[in-house]
C-alpha positions in Angstrom: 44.0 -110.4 -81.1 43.4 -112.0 -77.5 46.6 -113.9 -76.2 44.5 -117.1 -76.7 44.7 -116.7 -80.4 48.3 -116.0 -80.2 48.5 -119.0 -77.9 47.1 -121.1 -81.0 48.9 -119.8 -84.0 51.9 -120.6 -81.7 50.9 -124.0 -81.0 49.8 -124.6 -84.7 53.3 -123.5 -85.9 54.8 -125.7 -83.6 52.5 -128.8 -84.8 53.6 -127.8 -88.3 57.1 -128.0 -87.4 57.2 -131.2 -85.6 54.5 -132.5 -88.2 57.4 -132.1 -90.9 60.5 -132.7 -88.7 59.4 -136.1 -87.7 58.1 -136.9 -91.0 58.2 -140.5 -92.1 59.0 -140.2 -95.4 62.0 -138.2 -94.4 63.4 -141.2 -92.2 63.1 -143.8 -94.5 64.5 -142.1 -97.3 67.6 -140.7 -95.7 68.1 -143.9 -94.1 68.2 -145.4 -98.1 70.3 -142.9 -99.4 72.8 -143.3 -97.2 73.1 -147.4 -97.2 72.3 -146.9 -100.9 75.8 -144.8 -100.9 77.7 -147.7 -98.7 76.3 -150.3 -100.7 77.2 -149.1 -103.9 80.9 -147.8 -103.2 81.2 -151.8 -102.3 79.6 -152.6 -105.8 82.2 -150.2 -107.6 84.8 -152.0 -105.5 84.3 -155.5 -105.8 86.7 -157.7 -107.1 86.5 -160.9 -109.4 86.4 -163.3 -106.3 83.1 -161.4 -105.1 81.6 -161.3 -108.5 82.6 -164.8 -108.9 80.3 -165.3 -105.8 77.3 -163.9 -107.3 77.5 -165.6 -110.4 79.0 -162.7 -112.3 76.3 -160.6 -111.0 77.3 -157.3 -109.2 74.6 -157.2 -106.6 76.5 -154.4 -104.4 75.8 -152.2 -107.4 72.2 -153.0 -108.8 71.3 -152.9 -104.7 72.8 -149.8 -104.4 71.7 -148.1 -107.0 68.1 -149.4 -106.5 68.4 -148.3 -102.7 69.7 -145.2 -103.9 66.7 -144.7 -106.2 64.1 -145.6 -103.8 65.4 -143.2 -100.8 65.3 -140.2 -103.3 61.6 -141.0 -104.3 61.1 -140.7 -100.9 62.8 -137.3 -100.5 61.4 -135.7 -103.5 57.8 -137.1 -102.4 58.3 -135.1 -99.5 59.4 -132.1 -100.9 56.8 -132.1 -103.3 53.5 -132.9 -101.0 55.0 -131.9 -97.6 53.1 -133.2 -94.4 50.1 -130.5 -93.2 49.2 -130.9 -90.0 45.4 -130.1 -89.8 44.4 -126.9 -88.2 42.4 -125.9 -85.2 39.4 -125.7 -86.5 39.5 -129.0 -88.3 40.3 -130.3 -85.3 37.3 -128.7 -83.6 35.0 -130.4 -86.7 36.2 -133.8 -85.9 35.8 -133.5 -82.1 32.3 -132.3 -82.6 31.6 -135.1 -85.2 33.1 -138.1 -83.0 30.6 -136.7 -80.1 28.0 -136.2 -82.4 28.4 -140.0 -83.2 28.9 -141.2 -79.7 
């Protein structure tokens, strides 16, 4: 193999790394897990005064264990259909095709 093609597996490993390091899915869901924990620790804990508040309701809890539900959707969906970045020659396909076009 020529040092170009080595050049480009490189760069396509790289592109798959950042592709699934800055992941989306990844964000939002840790970021709901982890208020999803806060919140319901404060639904465990509240006291009569607070449920009082919410009309006997425990909202800290049902939020938190909603936000807790939604944030590991989110990191199962990712570890089941993980983010593919699209390869070189797909790439190549859809420069082609846009100049084609235009």
């Amino acid at each position: 193999m020529s040092d170009y093609q080595h050049e480009v597996e490189e760069l396509e490993r790289e592109s798959a790394t950042a592709a699934r390091l800055f992941d989306v899915r990844r964000i939002i869901g840790g970021l709901f897990v982890v208020y999803g924990v806060i919140v319901t620790i404060a639904g465990l804990t509240a006291s009569d005064a607070d449920l009082k508040k919410a009309q006997d309701i425990n909202i800290n809890l049902w939020t938190g264990l909603g936000m807790l539900a939604l944030g590991l959707f989110f990191l199962i969906w990712l570890k089941l259909r993980p983010a593919v970045p699209p390869t070189a020659g797909e790439l190549q396909a859809a420069t082609e095709e846009g100049a084609a076009e235009g």
